[in-house]
Structure formats: C-alpha cells, structure tokens
C-alpha positions as CSV (number, residue, x, y, z in Angstrom):
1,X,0.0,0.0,0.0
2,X,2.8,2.1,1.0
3,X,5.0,3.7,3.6
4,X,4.2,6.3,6.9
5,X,5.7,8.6,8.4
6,X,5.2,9.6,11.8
7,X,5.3,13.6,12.3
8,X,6.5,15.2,16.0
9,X,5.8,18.6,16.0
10,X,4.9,21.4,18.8
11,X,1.7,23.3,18.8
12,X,2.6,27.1,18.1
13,X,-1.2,28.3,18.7
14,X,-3.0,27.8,22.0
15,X,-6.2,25.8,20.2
16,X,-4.2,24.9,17.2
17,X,-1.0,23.2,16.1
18,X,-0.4,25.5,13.3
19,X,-3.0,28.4,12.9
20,X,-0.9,30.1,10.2
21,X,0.3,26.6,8.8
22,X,4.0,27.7,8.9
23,X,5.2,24.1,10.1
24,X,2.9,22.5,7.8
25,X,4.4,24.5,5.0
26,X,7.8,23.5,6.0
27,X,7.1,19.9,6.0
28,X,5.4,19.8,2.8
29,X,8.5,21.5,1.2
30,X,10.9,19.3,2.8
31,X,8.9,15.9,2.2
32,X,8.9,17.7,-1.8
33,X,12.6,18.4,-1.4
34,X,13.3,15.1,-0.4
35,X,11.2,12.9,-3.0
36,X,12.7,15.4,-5.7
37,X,16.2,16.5,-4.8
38,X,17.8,14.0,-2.3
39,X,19.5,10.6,-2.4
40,X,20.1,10.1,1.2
41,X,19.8,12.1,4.1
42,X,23.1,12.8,5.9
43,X,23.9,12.0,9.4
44,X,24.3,15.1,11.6
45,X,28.4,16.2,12.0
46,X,28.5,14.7,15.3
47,X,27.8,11.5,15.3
48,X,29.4,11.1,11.5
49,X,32.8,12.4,13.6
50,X,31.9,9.8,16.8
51,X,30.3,7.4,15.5
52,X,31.9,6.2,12.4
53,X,29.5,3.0,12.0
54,X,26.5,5.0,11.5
55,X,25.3,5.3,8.0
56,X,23.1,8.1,6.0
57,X,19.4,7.0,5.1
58,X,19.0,6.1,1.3
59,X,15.8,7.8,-0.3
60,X,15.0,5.0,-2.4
61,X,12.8,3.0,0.3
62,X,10.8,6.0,0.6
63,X,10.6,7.6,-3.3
64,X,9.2,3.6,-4.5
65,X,6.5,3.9,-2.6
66,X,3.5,6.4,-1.8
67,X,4.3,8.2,1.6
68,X,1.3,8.8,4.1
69,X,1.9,11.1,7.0
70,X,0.4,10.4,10.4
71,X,-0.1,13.9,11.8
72,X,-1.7,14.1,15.4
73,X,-4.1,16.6,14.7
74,X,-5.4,15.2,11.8
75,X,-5.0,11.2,12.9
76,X,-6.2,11.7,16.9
77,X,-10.1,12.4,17.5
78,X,-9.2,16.1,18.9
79,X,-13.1,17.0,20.2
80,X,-13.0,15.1,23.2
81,X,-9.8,17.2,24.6
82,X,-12.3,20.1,25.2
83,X,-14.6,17.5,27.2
84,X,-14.7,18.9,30.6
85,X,-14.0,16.1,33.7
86,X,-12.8,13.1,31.6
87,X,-13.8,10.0,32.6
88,X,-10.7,8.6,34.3
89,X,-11.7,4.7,34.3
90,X,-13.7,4.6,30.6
91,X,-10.9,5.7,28.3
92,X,-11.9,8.5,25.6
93,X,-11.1,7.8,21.8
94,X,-8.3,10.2,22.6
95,X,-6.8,8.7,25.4
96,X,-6.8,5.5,23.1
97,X,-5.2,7.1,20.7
98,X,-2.1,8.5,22.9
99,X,-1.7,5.5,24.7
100,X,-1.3,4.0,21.0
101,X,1.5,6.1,19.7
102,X,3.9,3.6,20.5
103,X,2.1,1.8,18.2
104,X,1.8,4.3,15.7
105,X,5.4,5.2,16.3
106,X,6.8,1.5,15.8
107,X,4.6,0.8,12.5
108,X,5.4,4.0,10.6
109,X,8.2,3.3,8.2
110,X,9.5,7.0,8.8
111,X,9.7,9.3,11.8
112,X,9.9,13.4,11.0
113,X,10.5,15.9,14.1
114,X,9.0,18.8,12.5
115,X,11.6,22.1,14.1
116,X,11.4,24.9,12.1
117,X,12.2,28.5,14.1
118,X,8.5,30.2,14.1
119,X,7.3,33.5,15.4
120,X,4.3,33.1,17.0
121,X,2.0,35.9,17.5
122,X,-0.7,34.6,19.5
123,X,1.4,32.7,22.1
124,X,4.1,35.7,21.8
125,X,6.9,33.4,21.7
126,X,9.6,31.9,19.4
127,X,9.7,27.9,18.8
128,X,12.7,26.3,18.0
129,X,14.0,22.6,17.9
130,X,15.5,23.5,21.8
131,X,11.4,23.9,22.2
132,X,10.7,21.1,20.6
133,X,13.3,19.1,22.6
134,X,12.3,20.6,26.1
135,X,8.6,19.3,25.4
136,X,7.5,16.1,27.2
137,X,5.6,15.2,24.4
138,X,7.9,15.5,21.7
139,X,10.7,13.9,24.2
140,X,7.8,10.9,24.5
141,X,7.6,10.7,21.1
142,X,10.9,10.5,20.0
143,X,11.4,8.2,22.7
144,X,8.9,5.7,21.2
145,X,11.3,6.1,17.8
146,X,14.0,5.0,19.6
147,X,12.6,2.3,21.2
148,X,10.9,0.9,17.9
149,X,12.8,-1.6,15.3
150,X,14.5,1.7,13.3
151,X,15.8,4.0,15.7
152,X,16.6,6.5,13.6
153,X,14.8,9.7,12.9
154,X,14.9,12.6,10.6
155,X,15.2,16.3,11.9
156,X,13.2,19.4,9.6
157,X,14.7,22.3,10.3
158,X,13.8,23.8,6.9
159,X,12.9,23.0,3.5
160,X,16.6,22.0,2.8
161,X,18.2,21.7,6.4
162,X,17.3,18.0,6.6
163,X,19.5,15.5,9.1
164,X,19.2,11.7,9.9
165,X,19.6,11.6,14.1
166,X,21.0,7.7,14.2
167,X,22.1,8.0,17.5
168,X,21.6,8.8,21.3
169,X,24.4,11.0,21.5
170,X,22.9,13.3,18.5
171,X,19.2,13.3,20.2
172,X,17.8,16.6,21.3
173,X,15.3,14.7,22.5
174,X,16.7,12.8,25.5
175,X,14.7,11.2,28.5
176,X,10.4,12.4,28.3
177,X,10.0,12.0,32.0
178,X,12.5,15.1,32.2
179,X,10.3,17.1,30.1
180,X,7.7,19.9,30.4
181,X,4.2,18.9,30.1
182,X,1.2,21.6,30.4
183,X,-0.8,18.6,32.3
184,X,1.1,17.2,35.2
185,X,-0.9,14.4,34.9
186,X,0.2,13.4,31.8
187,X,3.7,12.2,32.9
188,X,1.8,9.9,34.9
189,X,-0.1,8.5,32.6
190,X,3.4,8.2,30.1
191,X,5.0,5.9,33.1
192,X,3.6,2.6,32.2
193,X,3.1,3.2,28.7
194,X,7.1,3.9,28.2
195,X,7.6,1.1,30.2
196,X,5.8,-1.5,27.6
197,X,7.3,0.1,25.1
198,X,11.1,-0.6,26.8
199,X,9.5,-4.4,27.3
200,X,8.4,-4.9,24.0
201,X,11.5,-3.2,22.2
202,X,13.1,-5.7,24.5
203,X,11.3,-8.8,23.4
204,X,11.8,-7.7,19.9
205,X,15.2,-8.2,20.4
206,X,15.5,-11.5,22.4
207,X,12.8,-13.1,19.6
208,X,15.3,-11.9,16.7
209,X,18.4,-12.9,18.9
210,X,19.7,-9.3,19.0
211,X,21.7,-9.9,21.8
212,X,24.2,-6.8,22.0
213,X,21.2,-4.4,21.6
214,X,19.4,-6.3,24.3
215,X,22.1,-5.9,26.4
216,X,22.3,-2.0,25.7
217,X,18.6,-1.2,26.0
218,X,18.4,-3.6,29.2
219,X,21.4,-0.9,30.8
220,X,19.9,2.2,29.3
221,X,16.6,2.0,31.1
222,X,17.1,4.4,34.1
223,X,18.1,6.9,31.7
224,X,14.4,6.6,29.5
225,X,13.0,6.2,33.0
226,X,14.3,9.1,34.3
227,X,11.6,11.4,35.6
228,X,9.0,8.7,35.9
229,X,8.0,7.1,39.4
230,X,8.3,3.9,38.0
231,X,11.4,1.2,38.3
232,X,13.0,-1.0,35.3
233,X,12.0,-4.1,34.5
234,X,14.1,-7.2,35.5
235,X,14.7,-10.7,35.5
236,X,13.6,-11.3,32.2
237,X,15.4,-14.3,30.9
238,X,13.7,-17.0,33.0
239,X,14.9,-19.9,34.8
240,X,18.0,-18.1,36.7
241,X,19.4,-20.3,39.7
242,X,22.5,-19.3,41.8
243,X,25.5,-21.7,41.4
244,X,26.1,-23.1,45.0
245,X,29.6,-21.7,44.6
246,X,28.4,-18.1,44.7
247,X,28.1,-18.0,48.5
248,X,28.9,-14.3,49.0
249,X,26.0,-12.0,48.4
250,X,28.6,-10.4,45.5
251,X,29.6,-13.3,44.0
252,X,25.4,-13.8,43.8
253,X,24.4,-10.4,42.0
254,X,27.4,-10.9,39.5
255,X,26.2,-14.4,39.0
256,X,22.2,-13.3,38.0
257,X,23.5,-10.3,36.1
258,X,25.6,-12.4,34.0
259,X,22.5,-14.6,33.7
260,X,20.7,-11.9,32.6
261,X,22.8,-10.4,30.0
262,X,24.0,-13.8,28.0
263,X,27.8,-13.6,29.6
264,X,29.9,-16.8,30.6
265,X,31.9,-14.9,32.4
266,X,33.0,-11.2,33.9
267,X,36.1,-11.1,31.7
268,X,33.9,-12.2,28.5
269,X,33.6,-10.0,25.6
270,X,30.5,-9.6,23.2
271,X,30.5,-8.9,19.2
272,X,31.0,-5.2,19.7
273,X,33.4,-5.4,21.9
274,X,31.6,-4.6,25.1
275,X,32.9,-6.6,28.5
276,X,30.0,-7.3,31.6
277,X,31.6,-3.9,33.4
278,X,30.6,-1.6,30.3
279,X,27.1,-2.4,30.5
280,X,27.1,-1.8,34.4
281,X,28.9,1.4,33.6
282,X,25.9,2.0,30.8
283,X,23.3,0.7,33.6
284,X,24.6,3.1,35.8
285,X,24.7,0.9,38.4
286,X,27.4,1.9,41.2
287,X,26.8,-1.5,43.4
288,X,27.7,-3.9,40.3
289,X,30.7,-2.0,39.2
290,X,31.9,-2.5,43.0
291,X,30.6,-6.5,42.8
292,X,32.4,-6.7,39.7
293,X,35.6,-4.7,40.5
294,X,36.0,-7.2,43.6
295,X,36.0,-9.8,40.9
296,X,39.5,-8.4,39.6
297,X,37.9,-7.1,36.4
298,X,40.1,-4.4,34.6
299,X,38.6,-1.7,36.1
300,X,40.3,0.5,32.7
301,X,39.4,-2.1,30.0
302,X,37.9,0.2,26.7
303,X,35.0,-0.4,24.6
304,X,36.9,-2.2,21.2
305,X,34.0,-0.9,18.6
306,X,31.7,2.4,18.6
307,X,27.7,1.7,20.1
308,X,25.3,3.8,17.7
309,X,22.8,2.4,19.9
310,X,24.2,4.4,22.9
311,X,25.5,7.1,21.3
312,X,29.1,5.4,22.3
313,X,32.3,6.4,20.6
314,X,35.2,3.4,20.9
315,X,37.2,2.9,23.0
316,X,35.8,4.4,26.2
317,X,36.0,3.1,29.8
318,X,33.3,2.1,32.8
319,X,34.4,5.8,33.6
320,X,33.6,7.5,30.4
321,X,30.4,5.6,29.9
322,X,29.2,6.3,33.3
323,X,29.8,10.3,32.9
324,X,28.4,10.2,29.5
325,X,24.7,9.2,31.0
326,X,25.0,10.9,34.3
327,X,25.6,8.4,36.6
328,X,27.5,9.9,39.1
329,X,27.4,7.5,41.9
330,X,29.4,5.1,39.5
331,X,31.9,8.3,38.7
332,X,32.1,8.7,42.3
333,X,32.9,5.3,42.6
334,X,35.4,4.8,40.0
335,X,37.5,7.7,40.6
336,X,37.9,6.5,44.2
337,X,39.3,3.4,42.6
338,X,42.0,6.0,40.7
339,X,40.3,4.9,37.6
340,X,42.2,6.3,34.5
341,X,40.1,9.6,32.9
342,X,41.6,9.5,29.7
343,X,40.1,8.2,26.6
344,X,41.9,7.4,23.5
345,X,39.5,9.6,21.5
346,X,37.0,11.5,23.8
347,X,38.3,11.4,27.5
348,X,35.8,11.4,30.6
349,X,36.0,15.7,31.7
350,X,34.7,16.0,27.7
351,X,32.2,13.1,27.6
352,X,30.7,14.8,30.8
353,X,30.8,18.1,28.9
354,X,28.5,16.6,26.0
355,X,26.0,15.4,28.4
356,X,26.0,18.9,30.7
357,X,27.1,16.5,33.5
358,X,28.2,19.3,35.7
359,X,28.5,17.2,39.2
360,X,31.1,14.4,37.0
361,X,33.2,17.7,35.8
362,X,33.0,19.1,39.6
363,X,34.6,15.7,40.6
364,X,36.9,15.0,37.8
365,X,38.5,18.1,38.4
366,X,38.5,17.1,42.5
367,X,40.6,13.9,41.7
368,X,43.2,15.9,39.4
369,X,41.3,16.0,35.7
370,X,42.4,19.0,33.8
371,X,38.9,21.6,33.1
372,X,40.9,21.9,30.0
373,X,41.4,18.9,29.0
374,X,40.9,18.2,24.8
375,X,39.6,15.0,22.7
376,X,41.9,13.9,20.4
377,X,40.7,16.4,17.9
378,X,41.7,19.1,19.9
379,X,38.2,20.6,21.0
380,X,38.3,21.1,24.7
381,X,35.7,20.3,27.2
382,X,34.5,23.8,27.5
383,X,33.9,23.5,23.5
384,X,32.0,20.1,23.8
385,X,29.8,21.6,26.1
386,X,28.9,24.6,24.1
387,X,28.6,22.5,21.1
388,X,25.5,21.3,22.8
389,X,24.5,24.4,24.6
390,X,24.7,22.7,27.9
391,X,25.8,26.3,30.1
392,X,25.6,23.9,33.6
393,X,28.5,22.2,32.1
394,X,30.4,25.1,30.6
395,X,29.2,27.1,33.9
396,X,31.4,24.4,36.0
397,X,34.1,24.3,33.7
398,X,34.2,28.2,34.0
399,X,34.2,28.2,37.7
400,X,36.9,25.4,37.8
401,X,39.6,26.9,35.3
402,X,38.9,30.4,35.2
403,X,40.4,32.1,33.3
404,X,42.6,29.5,32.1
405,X,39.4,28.7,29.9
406,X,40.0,29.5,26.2
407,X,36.2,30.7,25.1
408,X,37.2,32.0,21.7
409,X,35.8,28.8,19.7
410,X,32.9,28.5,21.9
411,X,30.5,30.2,19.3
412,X,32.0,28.0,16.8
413,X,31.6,24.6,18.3
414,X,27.8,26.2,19.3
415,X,27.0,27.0,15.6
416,X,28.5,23.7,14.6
417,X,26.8,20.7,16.5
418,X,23.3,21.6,18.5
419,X,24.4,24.9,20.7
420,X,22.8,27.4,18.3
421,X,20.5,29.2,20.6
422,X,20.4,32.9,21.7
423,X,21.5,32.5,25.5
424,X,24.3,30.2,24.9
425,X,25.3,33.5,22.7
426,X,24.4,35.8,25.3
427,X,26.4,33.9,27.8
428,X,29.5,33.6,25.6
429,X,29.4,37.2,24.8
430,X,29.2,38.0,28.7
431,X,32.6,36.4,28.6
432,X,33.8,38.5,26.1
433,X,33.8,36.1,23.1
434,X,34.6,37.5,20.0
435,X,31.2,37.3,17.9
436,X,33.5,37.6,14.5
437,X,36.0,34.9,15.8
438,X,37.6,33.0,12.3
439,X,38.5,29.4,12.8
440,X,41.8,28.3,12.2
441,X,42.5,24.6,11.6
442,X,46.1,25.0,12.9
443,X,44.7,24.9,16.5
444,X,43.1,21.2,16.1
445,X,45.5,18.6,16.9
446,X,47.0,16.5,14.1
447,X,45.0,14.0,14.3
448,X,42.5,16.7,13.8
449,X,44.1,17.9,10.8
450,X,44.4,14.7,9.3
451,X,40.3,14.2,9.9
452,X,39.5,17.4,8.0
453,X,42.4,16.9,5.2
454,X,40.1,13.4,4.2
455,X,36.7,14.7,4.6
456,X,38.2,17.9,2.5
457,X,39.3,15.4,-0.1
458,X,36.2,13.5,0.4
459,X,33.6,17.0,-0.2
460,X,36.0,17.1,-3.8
461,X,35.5,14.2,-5.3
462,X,33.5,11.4,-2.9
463,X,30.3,11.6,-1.2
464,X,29.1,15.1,0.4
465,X,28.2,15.3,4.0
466,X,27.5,17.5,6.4
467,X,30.8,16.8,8.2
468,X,32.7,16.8,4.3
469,X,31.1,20.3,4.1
470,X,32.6,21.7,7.5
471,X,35.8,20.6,6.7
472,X,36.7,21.9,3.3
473,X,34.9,25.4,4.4
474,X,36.5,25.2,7.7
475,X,39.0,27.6,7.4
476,X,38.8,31.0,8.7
477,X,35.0,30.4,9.0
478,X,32.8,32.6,11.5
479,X,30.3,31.6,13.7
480,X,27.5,33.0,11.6
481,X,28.6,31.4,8.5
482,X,28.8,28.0,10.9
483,X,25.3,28.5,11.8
484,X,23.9,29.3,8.4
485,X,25.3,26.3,7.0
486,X,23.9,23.9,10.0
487,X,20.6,25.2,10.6
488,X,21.3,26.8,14.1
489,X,18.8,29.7,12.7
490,X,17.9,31.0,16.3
491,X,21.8,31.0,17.0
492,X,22.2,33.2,13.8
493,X,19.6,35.6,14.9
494,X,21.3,35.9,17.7
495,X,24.7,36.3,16.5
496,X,22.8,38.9,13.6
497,X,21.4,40.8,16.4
498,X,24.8,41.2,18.2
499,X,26.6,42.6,15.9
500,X,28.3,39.8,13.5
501,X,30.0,41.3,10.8
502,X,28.3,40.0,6.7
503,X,31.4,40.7,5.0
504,X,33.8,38.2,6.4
505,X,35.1,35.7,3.9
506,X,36.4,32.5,5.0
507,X,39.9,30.9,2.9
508,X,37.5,29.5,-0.1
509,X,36.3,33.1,-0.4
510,X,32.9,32.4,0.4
511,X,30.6,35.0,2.8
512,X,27.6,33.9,4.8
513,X,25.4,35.1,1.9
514,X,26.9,32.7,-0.3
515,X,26.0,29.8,2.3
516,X,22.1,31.6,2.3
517,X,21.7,31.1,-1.2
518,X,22.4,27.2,-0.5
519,X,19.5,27.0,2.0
520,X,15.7,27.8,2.4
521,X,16.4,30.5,4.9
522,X,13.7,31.4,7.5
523,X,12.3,34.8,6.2
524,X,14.0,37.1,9.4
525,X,17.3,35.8,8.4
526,X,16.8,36.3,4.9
527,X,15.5,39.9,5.5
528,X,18.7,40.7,7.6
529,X,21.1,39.1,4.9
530,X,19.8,41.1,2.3
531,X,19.6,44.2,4.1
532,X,22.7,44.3,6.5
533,X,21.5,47.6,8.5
534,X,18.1,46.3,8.7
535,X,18.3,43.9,11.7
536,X,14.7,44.9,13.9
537,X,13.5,41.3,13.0
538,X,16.5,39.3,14.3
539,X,16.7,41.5,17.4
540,X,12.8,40.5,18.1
541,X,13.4,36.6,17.7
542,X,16.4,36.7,19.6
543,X,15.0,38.6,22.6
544,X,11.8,36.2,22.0
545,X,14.2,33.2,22.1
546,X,16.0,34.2,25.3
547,X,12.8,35.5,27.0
548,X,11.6,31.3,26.0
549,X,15.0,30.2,27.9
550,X,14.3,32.4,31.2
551,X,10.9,31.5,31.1
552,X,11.4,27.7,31.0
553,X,14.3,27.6,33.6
C-alpha cells in the first residue's frame, strides 16, 4: 500500500497546532525536497565524527512507494480534549489514541521531528527545535522512535536543512519523563506506557536474537525512565538459579547479572566489543561496578568498537560511559578506585561536557582531571559543552579553570553541533567572546588535521556530507557562517542581532550570503542578509528566544 511517516511537532497556537500553517508548509516542502532533490539524508556532524559505524538514510525505500503522514491533529479524534472532567476509568477515543502512539510510532516506516524556528503571534513566543526538545511530548515521542525496530529519525529544520539523528548521542530529544508537560498528569499516565514500550522493544530483540542491543537497552533503562516514578524491568530471561559456589552476596548479583545479559563470564567480551563492566557502567549501576571490580575485572578495560545504539564512541571506559549518562554514583565510585580519565579519543572531563554533567566535571576536576582537558581532535571540554548548549557544564568548567578557559571557539563549536541558541550566545558574549572569531584549523590537533584533510578530499571528489562540508569550508570560517550552514537559525539571529560582521570571507572566499543562497532560509534571516543595516527582525526573535530560555528555567 505504502510507507508512513510519523510527524512530531509542537503546537505554536493555544487551540491549534499551526493556525498560520508555517510548520505544515515546511514539512510539505521538505517531504517535496526530499522525494525530488535527495539521495540520502546525511547524518548530523557529530555522530558522523563519533560514531563512524553510523550510516546516511538512502531515499529510495521512501521515493518507491507512496508516503502517508500520520499527523496528530489530523489522525487523533481532537473534540474530546475540550470534554470537561474526563472520565478517568472509561478511556476517551483520545486517550486510546495517545496510549497508542507507541504503536503508531513503531509501524510507521518514517519518523519526522518537524523544528522549524517560528514566530508566533498569538502565544508571543519563538519555537525552536531547543522547544521542541524541552517538550514532554515530543521527548515521548521520539522516545517511542528510539525504542521501535529503526531507531533513527529525521530532523526538519527547513525545506533543505534535513538531518538523519541515528544515534543517542545526536538526540535533542533525550529522557520524556525530564520534560515539560502543560498537564502534570500526563507524565503519569506516560510511566507505564514507556515502560511497555522498553518491554516490548526488549522482546523484539530477544525473539530476533539481538543480543548486543538487548544488552544495551536492558542498561539504558534508568536513563528513558528518568523522571517517571516507575522502576525498570528485571529478571527477564527466566529460569536463573544461583551456582552453590556463589556464597557471598557479591559473587550472587554478579552471577544473576551475567545470567541476565548472555555472559559466561565477567572477563567475557561480546561482538561489539563490550565486557559485563561496560554495561554496568551503561546501567549506571554503582553496586555492580563495586561487585564486579572485587572480581578483579580491569577496572580501565575500553570499549573495542563504537555503540550507535548508545551514542558510544570506541574505546571508552566504565568511567567514560558512566559520565556520558550521568551516573554519578558510578563516577564517584570509580574515581575512588584512581580509575584512568583519559580516553583514546573522547576522555571522561569531555564526555561529561557533551552530556551537561556538571557534578562528574566538579569531581573529575576534584581527583586531578584538567577543566581543559581536549579530545583527540583538539576541541576542549568547555567547547564540547557549548557545542550542545549545555551552560551547567560550561558554567562548571568556568568556575573550575577560570580564566585559564579559552572561550574564543565556543561560538563555533555552538553553531557547529546543537548549541545554536540565543543565550548560549548571550552567555559567551558575557565572557567577552569574540562574535566575528575566524577558525583556524592549525589549532586542532593532528590527528585533527588529518580528519578534515580526508573529509576535504572526500567533499572534492566522494560523497558530500555535512561533516565533508565543514571541513573543506573550515578555514577561517565565522560563527555565523557556521550556523547558516547547519541550521542553528535561532543561533544566527542571535549572532545577527549582536553585531556579526556579513562581510567576512572564510579561505574558499565564500561569505555567509553565499551559504544563504544554498538553503531555504527562515524569512528574518533572509530579510537581515539582504539588508545588513536592517536587523529589527532578528533583534525581536532573539530577545523572544531568550525571553523562552528564562521563562522555561
């Protein structure tokens, strides 16, 4: 019959997803763009640089067949919401309908989060993919993705800005229970209905014999959890009995959790190169790492391959897994135990960084850890944490290496990865960060060098990508050309607003103009391009967008 797609999207109007149908217009010029233009839909520049087992989405599947969208206000029976006193035991059409979209989510071939920047009038407020991401519903949604056979998901940020999210560590999205909903109640009612979803995704895997993403989804659900008063779900492989040899009570959870995740024993390895005390790490579970630690694991054995399920770069330690998903007990605990913080590509102080783990940077830097301390591309942990816009993190790192912080290519790594919002720019121009600041490869490391001299080589004459395109414009390139180019549109308002220079060329010549007429602009930035004095427009969204971020904190 043909293929669905799923579409996430934020209401912009109080009684109306979309009074003025500005994300419906971007979505049907996108979906065109994609059917007409596209061959594949590139992975987003981080986890192409991280996560080098990742792979772009090829257009054929959806171009050979006809493409149905499932749209909530046009699939969900929507007068019963303005029923007065719902009837809590009888559920409405509606309820049926949200306690479905797991359902909907897992059958529909295609999943679109729907984030264009639009002004909206009647609620006097600015939405942005940051909005869309801080949403419960959205989070929920994107959740269910995740949890469904394909994982992946495609982010609309314009007609042409369109990105394939294939991993954890690229979500905006992150944990739904940690998200604002208008309806307290509603997070509730989500509990047990993300719970079945983790069982069934679970299930799925077992039946298919799936073992490694068993094991990674069995770890990761405290983090999908988090924010819901419910507990994850154990013991499901059946039939577990203690060896009589396990007297110690130990000996007797290592035992079950071996059970449980298919290991023969504590030392083994699976197919991706994960060991028993990686998935504890991942599990965030403080009392196994000690169980297993008194077993005389290696307490600084790596990952051997990247985890796209977990967002996992290789070659990364109990310690960097555990600061990369916020569990700090286990950091506490492995730190104690002078566990190593150094990674062979992204160390511990910058994993904590990407995942605005403020408490792991407070005690990294406690035990010794640098705040400085760079991956092996060179990007510090300060950077990492503005390339996501996570200001706890930077805040901490700030407080912990004063001024021994370089901030100069915060705006860059910002406008690069998913930091592209008006008060990260705000903040860093608090700090006196240079709003023109030109990039200079020769301050990346050489491995870094070498990384951008192949994808350079690659944008010539191989396939295009987003993190091909960064390289061989890299040089000398500004923050606003940086966030023209990705789609960070409320970051380039921003930037617009405070001053950024139009003029700047970067070493292929090329001025943030030349980048607009590559993309479907939104009309503000288009306005202030054009017309350089003329910048009323941006100065209203970015004051909108950082009146949104005071607002929601």
């Amino acid at each position: 019959m043909g293929s669905a797609a799923f579409v996430s999207h934020q209401w912009v109007g109080k009684s109306h997803p979309d009074p003025e149908f500005k994300q419906l217009r971007v979505l049907q010029d996108a979906i065109h763009h994609m059917l007409s233009n596209m061959k594949h839909i590139p992975l987003d520049q981080l986890t192409e640089s991280l996560v080098p087992g990742s792979t772009s989405l090829d257009l054929k599947a959806m171009k050979a067949r006809p493409l149905f969208i499932w749209y909530d206000y046009f699939s969900c029976p929507q007068l019963e919401s303005h029923i007065p006193d719902r009837v809590v035991h009888q559920m409405s059409n509606l309820d049926q309908a949200i306690s479905s979209i797991p359902a909907y989510v897992s059958r529909s071939t295609f999943f679109f989060a729907l984030c264009p920047v639009v002004d909206s009038e009647s609620q006097d407020k600015v939405f942005t993919q940051g909005t869309w991401a801080s949403r419960g519903w959205c989070k929920f949604e994107a959740a269910c993705r995740e949890l469904s056979p394909d994982s992946s998901w495609i982010l609309i940020k314009s007609r042409t800005d369109v990105t394939l999210i294939a991993t954890p560590l690229a979500s905006i999205a992150q944990s739904p229970g940690e998200g604002a909903f208008t309806v307290e109640l509603d997070r509730r009612l989500l509990a047990p209905i993300m719970l079945q979803a983790i069982r069934r995704k679970l299930h799925f895997c077992l039946r298919r014999e799936d073992f490694v993403s068993y094991r990674v989804l069995l770890s990761l659900q405290k983090v999908h959890l988090r924010g819901f008063q419910t507990k994850p779900l154990v013991n499901l492989i059946p039939g577990y009995s203690a060896p009589e040899l396990a007297v110690s009570e130990s000996a007797r959870s290592v035992s079950h959790f071996l059970y449980q995740y298919g290991f023969s024993s504590v030392r083994a390895v699976d197919s991706q190169g994960w060991a028993p005390l990686h998935y504890a790490a991942l599990a965030g579970d403080a009392t196994l790492i000690g169980d297993l630690l008194e077993q005389r694991v290696d307490l600084n054995c790596v990952t051997k391959k990247d985890q796209h399920l977990a967002g996992m770069p290789p070659f990364a330690s109990a310690l960097v897994i555990s600061a990369s998903f916020n569990h700090n007990e286990s950091v506490r605990l492995l730190l104690s135990c002078k566990a190593r913080p150094g990674g062979l590509l992204q160390p511990a102080m910058v994993m904590a960084a990407l995942a605005n783990n403020a408490a792991a940077i407070r005690m990294l830097c406690e035990s010794g850890c640098s705040p400085n301390t760079k991956d092996v591309l060179g990007f510090s942990a300060f950077e990492a944490a503005c390339g996501f816009g996570n200001l706890d993190a930077a805040r901490e790192i700030i407080r912990q290496g004063g001024d021994t912080v370089d901030i100069s290519r915060g705006l860059y790594c910002g406008m690069t990865n998913r930091g592209g919002t008006a008060e990260l720019v705000e903040f860093l121009l608090s700090l006196r960060a240079d709003v023109n600041h030109q990039f200079r490869l020769s301050s990346m490391t050489c491995m870094g060098r070498l990384l951008v001299a192949g994808k350079t080589l690659q944008h010539r004459f191989g396939k295009q990508t987003m993190g091909s395109k960064a390289s061989y414009h890299g040089q000398d390139v500004t923050p606003l050309m940086v966030a023209v180019m990705s789609g960070q549109y409320e970051g380039a308002a921003a930037l617009l607003a405070a001053g950024a220079r139009t003029d700047l060329r970067n070493s292929r010549k090329k001025t943030v103009a030349d980048f607009a007429e590559e993309q479907a602009l939104p009309r503000f930035l288009q306005d202030a391009l054009e017309d350089g004095l003329n910048r009323v427009d941006v100065q209203r969204i970015a004051s909108a967008a950082l009146a949104n971020s005071y607002f929601e904190v």
